[in-house]
C-alpha positions, 0 to 999 in steps of 0.5 A: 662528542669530539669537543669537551668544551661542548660536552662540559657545557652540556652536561653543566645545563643537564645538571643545573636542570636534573640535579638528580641525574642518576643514568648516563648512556653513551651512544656516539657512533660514526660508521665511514668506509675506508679502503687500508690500501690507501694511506688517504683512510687516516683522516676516517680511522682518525674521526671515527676513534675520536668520535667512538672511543675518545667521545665515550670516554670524554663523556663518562669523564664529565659526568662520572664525579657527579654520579660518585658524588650521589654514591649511585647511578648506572653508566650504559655504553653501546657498543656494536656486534661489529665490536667482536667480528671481522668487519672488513668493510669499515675495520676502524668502527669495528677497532672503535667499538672493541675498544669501549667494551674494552674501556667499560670492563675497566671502567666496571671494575674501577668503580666497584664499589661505590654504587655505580653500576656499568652497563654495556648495550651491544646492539645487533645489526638495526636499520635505522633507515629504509635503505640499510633495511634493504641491504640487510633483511635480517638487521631489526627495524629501528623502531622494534630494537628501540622496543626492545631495549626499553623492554630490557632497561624496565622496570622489570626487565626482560632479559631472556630477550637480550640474548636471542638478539646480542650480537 
């Protein structure tokens, strides 16, 4: 996420082997914890807007001439719950995520108009390991928000669920 030679490579050989590419989701996260009271927390705020906002945008940027070129396609960023509450533990990754929900309204409305629908996935609170289930018994299991969100992104989709679960 935070080396566009990479991400060109990449999105050159997903092109050369799925031309018809119409979908991109943007799902670049790092979560570091990082104490404001000690000057030494820059390097964390810097790796984790250069990997969730700046990853986002480099991304959206090497594959959206592709999906205008189409005339049609849908962008998905996830974004975080965290993006619209105090999150004083890792303050950073809460600034990081404000800021791609932030970039997807712009980018929404920038390409009105030329088939490229913007989406925004703002997922709660989910233990992707044993650990974090148990530092928090309310986060969903991995396994039951990844069911949740393909229920949402079907073909018939069940979007009623999406707002028992948002942030």
């Amino acid at each position: 996420m935070t080396d566009q030679d990479g991400i060109d490579r990449a999105r050159d050989t997903i092109l050369h082997s799925h031309p018809g590419l119409d979908t991109i989701v943007t799902m670049s996260g790092v979560m570091i914890p990082e104490d404001l009271r000690d000057p030494a927390h820059f390097s964390a705020a810097e790796k984790t807007i250069d990997t969730n906002l700046l990853g986002t945008i480099r991304v959206i940027d090497a594959f959206t001439p592709h999906l205008i070129g189409r005339g049609t396609g849908t962008i998905i960023t996830v974004t975080s719950g965290i993006g619209f509450l105090p999150f004083p533990v890792m303050p950073t990754y809460a600034a990081s995520k404000a800021g791609v929900h932030a970039y997807s309204e712009a980018l929404r409305a920038q390409l009105d108009g030329t088939g490229i629908e913007v989406s925004e996935l703002v997922p709660p609170a989910v233990a992707t390991t044993p650990e974090q289930a148990q530092h928090n018994p309310r986060a969903l299991k991995l396994a039951e928000f990844a069911t949740e969100v393909m229920d949402l992104l079907g073909p018939t989709p069940l979007r009623t669920r999406s707002s028992s679960r948002a942030c």
